[in-house]
ZADORO-298041 format. One record per atom (N, C-alpha, C): atom name; x, z negated, y negated; residue in one letter; residue number from 1. Coordinates in steps of 0.1 Angstrom, whole numbers. Layout:
BEGIN
 at  east    up north aa   i
 CA     X     Z     Y  A NUM
...
# end
This chain:
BEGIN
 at  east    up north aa   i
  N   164  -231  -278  X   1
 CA   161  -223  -290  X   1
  C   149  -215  -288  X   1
  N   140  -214  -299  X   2
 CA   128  -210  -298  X   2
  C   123  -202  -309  X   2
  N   121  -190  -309  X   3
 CA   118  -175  -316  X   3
  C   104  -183  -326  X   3
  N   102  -179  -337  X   4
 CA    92  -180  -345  X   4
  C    76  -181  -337  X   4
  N    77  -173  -326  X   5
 CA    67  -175  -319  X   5
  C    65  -184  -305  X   5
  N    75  -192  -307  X   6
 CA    75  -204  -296  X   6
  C    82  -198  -284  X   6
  N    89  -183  -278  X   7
 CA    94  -178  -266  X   7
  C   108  -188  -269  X   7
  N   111  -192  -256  X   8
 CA   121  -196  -251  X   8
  C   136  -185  -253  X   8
  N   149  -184  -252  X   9
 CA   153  -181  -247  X   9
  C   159  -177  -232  X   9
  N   156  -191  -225  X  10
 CA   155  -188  -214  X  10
  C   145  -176  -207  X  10
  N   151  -170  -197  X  11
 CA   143  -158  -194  X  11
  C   142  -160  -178  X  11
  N   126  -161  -173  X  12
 CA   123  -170  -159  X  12
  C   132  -154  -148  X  12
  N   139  -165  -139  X  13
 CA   145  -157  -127  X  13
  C   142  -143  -120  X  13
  N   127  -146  -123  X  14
 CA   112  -138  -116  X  14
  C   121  -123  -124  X  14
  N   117  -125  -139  X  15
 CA   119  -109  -148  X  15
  C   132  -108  -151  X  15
  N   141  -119  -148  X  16
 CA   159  -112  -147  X  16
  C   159  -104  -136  X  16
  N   148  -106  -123  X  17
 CA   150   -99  -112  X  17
  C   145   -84  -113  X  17
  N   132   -83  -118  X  18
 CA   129   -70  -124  X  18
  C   135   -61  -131  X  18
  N   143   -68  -143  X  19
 CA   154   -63  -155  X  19
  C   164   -55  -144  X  19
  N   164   -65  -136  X  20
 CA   182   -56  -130  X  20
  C   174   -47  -121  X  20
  N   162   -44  -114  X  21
 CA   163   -36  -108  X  21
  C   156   -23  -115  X  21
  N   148   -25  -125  X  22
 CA   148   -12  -135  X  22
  C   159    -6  -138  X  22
  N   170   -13  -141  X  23
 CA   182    -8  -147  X  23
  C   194    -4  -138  X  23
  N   186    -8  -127  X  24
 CA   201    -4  -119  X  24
  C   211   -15  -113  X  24
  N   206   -24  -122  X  25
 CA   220   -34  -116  X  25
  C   233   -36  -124  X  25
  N   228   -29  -137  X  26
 CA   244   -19  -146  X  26
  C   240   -21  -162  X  26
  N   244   -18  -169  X  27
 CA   242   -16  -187  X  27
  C   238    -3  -186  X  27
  N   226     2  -191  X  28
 CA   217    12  -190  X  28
  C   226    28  -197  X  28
  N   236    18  -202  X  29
 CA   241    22  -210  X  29
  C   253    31  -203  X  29
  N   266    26  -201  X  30
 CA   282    29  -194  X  30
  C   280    24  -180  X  30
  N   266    13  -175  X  31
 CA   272    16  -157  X  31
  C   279     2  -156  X  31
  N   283    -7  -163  X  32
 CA   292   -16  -154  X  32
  C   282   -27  -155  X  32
  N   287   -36  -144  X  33
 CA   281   -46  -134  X  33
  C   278   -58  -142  X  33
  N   287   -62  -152  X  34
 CA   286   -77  -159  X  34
  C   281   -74  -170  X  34
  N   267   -80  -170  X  35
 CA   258   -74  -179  X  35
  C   250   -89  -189  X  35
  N   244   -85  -200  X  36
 CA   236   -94  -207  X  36
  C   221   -85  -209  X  36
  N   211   -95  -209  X  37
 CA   196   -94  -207  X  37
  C   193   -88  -220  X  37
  N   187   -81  -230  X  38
 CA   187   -72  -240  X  38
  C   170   -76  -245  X  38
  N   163   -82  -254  X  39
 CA   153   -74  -260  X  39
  C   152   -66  -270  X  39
  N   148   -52  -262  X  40
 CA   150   -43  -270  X  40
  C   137   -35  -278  X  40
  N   120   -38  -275  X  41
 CA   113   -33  -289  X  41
  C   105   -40  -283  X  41
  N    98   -55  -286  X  42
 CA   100   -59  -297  X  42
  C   116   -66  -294  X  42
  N   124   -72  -308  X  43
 CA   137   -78  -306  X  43
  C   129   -93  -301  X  43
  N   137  -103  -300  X  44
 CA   138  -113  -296  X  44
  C   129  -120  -303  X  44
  N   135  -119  -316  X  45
 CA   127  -125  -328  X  45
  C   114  -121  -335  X  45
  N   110  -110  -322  X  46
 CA    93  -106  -329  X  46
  C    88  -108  -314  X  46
  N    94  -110  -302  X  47
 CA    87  -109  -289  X  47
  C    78  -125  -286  X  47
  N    67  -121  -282  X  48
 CA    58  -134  -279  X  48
  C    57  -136  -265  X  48
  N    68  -125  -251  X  49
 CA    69  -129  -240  X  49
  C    84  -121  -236  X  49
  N    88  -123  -225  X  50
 CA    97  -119  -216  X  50
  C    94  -104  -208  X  50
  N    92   -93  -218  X  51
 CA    83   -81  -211  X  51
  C    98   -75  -207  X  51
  N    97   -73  -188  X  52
 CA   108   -65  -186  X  52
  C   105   -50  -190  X  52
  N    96   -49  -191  X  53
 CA    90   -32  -196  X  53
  C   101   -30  -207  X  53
  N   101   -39  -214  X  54
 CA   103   -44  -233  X  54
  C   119   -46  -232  X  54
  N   127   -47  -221  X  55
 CA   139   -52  -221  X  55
  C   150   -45  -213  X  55
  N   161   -44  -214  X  56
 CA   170   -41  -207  X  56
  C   186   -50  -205  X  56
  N   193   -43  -195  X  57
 CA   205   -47  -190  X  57
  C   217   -41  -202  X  57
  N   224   -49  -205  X  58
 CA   237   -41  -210  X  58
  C   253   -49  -211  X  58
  N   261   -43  -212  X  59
 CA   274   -49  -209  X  59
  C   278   -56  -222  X  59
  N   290   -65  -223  X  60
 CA   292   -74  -238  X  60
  C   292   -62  -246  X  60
  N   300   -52  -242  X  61
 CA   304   -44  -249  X  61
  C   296   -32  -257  X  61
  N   289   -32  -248  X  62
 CA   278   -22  -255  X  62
  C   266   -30  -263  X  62
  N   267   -42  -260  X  63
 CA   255   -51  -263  X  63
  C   259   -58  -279  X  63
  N   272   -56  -278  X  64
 CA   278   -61  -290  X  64
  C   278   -49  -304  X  64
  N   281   -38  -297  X  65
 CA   274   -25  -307  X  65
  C   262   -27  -311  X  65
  N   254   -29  -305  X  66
 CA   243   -31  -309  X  66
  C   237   -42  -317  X  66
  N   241   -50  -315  X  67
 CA   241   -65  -323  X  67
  C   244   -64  -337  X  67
  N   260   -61  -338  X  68
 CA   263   -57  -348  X  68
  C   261   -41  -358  X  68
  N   250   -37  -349  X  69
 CA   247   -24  -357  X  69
  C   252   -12  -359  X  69
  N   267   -11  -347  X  70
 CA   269    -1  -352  X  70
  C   266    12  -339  X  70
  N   255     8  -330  X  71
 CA   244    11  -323  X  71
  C   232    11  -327  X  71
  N   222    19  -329  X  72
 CA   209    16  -329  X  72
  C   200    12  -315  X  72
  N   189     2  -318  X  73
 CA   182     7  -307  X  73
  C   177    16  -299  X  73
  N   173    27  -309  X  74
 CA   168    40  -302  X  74
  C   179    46  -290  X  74
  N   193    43  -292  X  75
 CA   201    49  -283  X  75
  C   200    37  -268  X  75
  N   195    28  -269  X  76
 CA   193    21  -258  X  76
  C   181    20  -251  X  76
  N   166    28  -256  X  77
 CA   154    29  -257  X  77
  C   157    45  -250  X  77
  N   168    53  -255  X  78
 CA   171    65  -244  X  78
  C   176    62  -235  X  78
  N   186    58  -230  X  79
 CA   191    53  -222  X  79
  C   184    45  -205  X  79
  N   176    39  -216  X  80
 CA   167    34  -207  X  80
  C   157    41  -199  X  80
  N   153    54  -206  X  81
 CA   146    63  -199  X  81
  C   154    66  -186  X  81
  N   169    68  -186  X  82
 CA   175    74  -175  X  82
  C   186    65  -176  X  82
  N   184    48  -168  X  83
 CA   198    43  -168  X  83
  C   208    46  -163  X  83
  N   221    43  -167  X  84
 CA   236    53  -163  X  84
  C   234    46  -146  X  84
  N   233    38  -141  X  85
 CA   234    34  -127  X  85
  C   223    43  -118  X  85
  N   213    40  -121  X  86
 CA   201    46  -113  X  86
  C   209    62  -113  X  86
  N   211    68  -122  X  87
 CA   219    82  -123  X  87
  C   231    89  -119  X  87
  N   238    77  -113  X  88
 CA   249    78  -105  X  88
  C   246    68   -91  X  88
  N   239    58   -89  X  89
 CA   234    54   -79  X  89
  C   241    41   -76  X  89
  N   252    37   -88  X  90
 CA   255    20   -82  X  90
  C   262    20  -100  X  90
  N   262     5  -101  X  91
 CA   267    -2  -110  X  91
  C   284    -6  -105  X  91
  N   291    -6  -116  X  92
 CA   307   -11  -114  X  92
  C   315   -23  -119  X  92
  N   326   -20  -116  X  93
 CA   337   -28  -124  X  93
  C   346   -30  -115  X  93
  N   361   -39  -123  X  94
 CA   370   -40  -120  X  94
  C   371   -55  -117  X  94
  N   380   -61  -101  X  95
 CA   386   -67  -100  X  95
  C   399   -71  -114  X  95
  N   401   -85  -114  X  96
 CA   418   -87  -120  X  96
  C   429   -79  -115  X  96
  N   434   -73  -119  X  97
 CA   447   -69  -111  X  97
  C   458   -77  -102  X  97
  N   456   -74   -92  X  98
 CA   462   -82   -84  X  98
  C   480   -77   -85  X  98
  N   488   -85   -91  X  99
 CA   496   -88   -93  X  99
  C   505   -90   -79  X  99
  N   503   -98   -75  X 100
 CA   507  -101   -59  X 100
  C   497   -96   -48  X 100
  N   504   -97   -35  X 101
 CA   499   -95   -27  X 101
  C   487  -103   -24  X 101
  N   473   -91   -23  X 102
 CA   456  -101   -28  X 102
  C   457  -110   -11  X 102
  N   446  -123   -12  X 103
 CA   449  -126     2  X 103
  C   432  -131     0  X 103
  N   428  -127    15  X 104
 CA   410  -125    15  X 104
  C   409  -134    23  X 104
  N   394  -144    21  X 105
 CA   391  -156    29  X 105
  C   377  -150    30  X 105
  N   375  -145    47  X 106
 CA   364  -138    49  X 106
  C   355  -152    62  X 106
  N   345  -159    52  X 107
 CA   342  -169    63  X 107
  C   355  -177    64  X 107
  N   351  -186    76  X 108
 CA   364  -190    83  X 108
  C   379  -188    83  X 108
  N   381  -172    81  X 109
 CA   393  -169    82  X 109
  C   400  -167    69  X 109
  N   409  -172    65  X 110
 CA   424  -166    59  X 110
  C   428  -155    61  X 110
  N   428  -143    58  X 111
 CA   443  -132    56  X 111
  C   450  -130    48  X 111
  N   459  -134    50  X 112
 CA   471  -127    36  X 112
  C   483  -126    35  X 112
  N   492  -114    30  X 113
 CA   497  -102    37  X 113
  C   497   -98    49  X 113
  N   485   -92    43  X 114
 CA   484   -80    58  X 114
  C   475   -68    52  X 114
  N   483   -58    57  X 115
 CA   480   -44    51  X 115
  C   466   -39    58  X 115
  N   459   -43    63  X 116
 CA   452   -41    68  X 116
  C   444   -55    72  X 116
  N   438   -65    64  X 117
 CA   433   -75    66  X 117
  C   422   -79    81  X 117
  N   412   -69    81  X 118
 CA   400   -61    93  X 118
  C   400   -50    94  X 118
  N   400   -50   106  X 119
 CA   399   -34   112  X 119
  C   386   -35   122  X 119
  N   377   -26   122  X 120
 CA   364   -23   128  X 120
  C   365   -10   140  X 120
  N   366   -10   150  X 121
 CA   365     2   158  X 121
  C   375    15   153  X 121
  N   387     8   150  X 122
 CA   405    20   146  X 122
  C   396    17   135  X 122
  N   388    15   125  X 123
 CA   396    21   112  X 123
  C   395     7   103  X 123
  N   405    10    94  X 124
 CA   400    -6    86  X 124
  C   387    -7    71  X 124
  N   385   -22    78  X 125
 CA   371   -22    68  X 125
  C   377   -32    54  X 125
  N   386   -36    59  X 126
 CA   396   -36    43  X 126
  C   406   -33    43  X 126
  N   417   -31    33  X 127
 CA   425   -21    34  X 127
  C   436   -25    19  X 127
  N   447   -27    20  X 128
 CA   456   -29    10  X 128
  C   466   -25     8  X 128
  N   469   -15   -10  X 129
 CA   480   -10    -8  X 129
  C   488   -12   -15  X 129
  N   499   -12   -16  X 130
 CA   513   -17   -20  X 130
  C   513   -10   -35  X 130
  N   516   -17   -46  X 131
 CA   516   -13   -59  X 131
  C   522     3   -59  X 131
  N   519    11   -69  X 132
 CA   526    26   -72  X 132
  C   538    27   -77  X 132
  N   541    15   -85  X 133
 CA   553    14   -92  X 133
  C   554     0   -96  X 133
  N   566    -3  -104  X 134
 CA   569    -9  -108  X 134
  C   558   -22  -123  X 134
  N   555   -31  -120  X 135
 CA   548   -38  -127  X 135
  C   533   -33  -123  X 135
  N   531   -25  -115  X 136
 CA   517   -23  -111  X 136
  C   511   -31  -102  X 136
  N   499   -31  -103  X 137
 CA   488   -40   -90  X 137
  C   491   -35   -81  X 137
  N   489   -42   -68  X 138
 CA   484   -40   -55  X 138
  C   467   -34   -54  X 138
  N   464   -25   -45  X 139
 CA   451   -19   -46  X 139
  C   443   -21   -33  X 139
  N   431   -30   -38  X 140
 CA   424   -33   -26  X 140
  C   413   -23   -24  X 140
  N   406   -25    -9  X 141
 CA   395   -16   -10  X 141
  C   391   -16     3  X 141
  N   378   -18    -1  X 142
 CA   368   -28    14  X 142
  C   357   -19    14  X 142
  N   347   -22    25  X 143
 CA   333   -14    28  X 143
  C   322   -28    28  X 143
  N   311   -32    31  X 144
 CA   305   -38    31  X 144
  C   290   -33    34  X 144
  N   285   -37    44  X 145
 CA   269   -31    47  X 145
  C   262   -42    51  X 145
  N   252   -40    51  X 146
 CA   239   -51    54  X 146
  C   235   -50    66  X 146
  N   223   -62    66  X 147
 CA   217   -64    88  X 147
  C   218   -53    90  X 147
  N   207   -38    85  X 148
 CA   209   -25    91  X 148
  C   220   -17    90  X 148
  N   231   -20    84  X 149
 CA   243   -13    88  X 149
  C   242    -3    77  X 149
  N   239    -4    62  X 150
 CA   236     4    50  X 150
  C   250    -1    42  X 150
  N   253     5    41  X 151
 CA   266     5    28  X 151
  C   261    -1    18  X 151
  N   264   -16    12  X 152
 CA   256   -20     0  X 152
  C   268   -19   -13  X 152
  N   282   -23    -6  X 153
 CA   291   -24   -23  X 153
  C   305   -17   -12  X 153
  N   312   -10   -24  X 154
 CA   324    -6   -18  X 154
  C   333   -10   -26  X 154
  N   347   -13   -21  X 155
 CA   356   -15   -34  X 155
  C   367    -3   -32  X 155
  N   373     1   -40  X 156
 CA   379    14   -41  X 156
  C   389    11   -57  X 156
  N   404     8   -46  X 157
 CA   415     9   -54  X 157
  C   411    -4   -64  X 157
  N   408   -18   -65  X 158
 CA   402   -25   -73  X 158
  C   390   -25   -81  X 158
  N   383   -14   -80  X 159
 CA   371   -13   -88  X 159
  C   358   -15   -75  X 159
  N   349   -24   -80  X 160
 CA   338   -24   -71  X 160
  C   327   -16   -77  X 160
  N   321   -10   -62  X 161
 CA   307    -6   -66  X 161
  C   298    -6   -60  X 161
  N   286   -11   -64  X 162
 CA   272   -22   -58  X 162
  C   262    -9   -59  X 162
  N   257    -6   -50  X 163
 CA   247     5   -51  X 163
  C   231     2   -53  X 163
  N   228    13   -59  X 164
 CA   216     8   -65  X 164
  C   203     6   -54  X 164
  N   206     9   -44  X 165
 CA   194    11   -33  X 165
  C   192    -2   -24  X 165
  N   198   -12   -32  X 166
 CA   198   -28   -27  X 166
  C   184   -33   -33  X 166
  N   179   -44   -28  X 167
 CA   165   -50   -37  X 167
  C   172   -54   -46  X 167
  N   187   -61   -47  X 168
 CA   191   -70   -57  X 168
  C   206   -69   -56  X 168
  N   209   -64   -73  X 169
 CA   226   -72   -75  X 169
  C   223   -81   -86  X 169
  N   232   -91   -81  X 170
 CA   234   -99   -95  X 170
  C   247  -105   -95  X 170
  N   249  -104  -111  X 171
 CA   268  -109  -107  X 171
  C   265  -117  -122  X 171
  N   274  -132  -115  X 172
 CA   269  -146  -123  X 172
  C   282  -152  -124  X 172
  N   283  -154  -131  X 173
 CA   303  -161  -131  X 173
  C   310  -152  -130  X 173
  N   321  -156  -114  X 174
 CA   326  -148  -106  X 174
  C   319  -144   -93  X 174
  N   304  -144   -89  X 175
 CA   300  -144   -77  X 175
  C   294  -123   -81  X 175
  N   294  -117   -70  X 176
 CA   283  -107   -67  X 176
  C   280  -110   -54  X 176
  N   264  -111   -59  X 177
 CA   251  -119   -51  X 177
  C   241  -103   -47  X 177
  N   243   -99   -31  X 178
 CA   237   -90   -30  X 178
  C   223   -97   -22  X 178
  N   212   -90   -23  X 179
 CA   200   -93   -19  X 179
  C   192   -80   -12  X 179
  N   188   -83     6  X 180
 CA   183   -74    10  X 180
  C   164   -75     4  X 180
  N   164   -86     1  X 181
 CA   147   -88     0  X 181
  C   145  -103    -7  X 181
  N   136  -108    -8  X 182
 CA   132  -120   -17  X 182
  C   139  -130    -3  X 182
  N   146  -137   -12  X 183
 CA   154  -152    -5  X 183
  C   163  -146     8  X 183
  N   170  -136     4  X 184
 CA   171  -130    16  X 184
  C   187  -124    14  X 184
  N   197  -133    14  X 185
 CA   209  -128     5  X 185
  C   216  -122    19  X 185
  N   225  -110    17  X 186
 CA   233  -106    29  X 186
  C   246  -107    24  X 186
  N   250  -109    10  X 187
 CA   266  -106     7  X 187
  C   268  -119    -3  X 187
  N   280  -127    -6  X 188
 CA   280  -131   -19  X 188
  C   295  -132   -15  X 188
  N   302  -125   -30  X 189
 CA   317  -117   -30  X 189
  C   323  -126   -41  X 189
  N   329  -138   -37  X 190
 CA   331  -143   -59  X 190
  C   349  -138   -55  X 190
  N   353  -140   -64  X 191
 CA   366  -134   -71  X 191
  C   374  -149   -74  X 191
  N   386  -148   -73  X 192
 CA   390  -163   -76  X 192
  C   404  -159   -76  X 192
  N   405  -154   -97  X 193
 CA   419  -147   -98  X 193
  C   429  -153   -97  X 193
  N   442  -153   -94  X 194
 CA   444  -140   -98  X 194
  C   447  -131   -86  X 194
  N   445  -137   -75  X 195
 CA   450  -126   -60  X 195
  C   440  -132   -49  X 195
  N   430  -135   -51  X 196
 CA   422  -137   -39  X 196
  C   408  -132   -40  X 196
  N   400  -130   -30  X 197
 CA   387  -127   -27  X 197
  C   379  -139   -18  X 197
  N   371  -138   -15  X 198
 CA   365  -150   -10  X 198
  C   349  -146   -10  X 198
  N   347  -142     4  X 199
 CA   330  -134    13  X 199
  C   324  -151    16  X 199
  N   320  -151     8  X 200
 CA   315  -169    11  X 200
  C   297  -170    17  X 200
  N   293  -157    18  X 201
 CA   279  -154    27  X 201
  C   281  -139    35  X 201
  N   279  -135    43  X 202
 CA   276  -119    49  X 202
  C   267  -120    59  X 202
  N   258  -113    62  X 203
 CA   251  -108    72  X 203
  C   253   -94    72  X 203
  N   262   -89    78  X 204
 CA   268   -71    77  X 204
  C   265   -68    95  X 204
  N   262   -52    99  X 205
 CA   262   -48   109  X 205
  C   270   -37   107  X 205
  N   280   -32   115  X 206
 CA   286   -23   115  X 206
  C   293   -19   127  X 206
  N   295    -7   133  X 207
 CA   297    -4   147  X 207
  C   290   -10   156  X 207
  N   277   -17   159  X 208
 CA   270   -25   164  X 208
  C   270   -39   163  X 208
  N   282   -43   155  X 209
 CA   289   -58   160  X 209
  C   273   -63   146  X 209
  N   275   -76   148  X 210
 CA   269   -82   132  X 210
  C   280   -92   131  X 210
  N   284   -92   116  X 211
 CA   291  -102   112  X 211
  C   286  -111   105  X 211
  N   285  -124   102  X 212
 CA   280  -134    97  X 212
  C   292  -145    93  X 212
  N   293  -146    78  X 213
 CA   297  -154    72  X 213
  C   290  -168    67  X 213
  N   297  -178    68  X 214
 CA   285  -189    57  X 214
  C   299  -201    58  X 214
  N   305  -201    45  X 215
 CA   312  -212    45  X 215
  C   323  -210    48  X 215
  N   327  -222    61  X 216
 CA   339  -217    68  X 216
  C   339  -215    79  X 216
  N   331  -206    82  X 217
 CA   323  -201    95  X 217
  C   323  -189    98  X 217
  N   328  -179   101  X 218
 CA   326  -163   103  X 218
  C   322  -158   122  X 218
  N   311  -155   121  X 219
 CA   304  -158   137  X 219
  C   304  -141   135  X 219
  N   313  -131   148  X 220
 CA   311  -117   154  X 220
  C   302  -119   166  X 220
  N   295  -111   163  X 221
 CA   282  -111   178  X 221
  C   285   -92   181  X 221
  N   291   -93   192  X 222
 CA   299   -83   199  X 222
  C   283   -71   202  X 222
  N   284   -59   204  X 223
 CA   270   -52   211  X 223
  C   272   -54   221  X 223
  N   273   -60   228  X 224
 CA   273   -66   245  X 224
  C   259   -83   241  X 224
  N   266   -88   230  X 225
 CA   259  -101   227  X 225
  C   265  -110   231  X 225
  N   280  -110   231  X 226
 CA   289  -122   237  X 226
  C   294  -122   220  X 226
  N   294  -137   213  X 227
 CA   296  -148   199  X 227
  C   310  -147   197  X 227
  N   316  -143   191  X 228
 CA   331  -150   185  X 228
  C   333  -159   174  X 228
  N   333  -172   173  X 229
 CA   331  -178   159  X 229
  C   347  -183   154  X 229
  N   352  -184   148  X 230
 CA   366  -179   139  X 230
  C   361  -195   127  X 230
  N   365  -207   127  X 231
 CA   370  -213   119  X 231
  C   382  -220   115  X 231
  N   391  -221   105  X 232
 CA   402  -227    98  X 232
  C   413  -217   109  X 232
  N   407  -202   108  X 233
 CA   422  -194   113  X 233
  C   427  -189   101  X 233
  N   442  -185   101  X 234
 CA   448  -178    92  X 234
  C   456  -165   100  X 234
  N   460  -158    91  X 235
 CA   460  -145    95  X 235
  C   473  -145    86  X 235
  N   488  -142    87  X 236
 CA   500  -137    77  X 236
  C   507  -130    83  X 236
  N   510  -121    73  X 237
 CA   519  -114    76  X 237
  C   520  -103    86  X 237
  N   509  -101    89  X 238
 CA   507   -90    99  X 238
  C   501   -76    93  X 238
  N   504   -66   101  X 239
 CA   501   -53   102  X 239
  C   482   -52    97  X 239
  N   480   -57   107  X 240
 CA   471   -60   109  X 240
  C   460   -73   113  X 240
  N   455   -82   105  X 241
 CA   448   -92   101  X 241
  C   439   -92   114  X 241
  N   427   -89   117  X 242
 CA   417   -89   128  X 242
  C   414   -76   135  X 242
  N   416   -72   146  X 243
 CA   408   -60   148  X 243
  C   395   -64   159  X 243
  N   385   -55   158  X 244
 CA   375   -57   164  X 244
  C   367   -48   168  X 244
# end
């Protein structure tokens, strides 16, 4: 489909990548992570290119106010001056509620039930807790850092959050695809409800160790420099899932 002035709707990879990093990664608007591409002055239908200057990030929800009008543009033209993410410093959202006990396929490995899936030098780098009550979720909540050992996304109690000091978030389906630099992915987190997680890339350093995910492969390279590579293990029912 093609605007009176021959622009595509498709919008090239290059300025979806700019879009999110002007904005934070978030809806310029409320901050959450699952976002749609916005042209915002000129609209779609008077634009003769893909200007990320010209555009922004926003969630269904806010994007749909505006569609339907009962948002103006000017309130996303503010917004945009000071996106809600850049101004809190990461973009959000919520996992499914996990209903049952969540069970995490990090690389190689399987864990599931276990209150403590990884543990990093005593403390755990994921962490699960038993519903509050009755008909409640179970509450996950992980850390996640890059080669240099930078905190890129945290999850806290089911809600994730991707911080804005990454070259790149992008969340596409079910995947969040973190990016330290061009072609240069360190995380990709997809979600596969209703009770699992699934780290299907990592390059994380943390306590010295580096961990490396790809597939079904999860390779620990110890600060000594002695490899641990971990494929088709499972982990149940324990206290504790891996320590390391």
């Amino acid at each position: 489909m093609c605007n009176a002035f021959g622009l595509k709707r498709e919008i090239p990879a290059a300025t979806k990548r700019l879009i999110r990093q002007r904005c934070g990664f978030g809806c310029v608007i409320c901050g959450l992570g699952i976002v749609q591409y916005e042209h915002v002055d000129p609209e779609f239908k008077n634009a003769k290119e893909h200007d990320p200057e010209a555009m922004a990030l926003l969630c269904p929800g806010c994007h749909n106010k505006v569609t339907t009008g009962m948002w103006s543009k000017s309130r996303v033209k503010l917004a945009m001056r000071n996106p809600k993410c850049l101004e809190v410093g990461y973009s959000r959202e919520f996992f499914d509620s996990f209903q049952n006990h969540p069970a995490l396929r990090f690389g190689g490995v399987l864990l599931k039930n276990c209150q403590t899936p990884i543990q990093v030098g005593g403390y755990p780098l994921i962490s699960i807790k038993p519903p509050e009550g009755p008909g409640a979720p179970f509450l996950f909540s992980g850390t996640f850092t890059d080669s240099k050992g930078e905190v890129t996304l945290v999850i806290e109690d089911n809600e994730w959050k991707a911080y804005t000091r990454s070259w790149d978030v992008q969340v596409l389906g079910p995947r969040i695809t973190i990016r330290e630099g061009h072609r240069k992915i360190h995380l990709v987190l997809k979600a596969n409800p209703p009770d699992e997680l699934v780290v299907e890339r990592l390059s994380m350093l943390l306590a010295g160790m580096k961990f490396e995910a790809n597939g079904d492969l999860l390779r620990v390279t110890m600060p000594n420099g002695v490899q641990n590579d971990f494929t088709y293990c499972v982990a149940d029912n324990c206290q504790v899932g891996m320590a390391f």
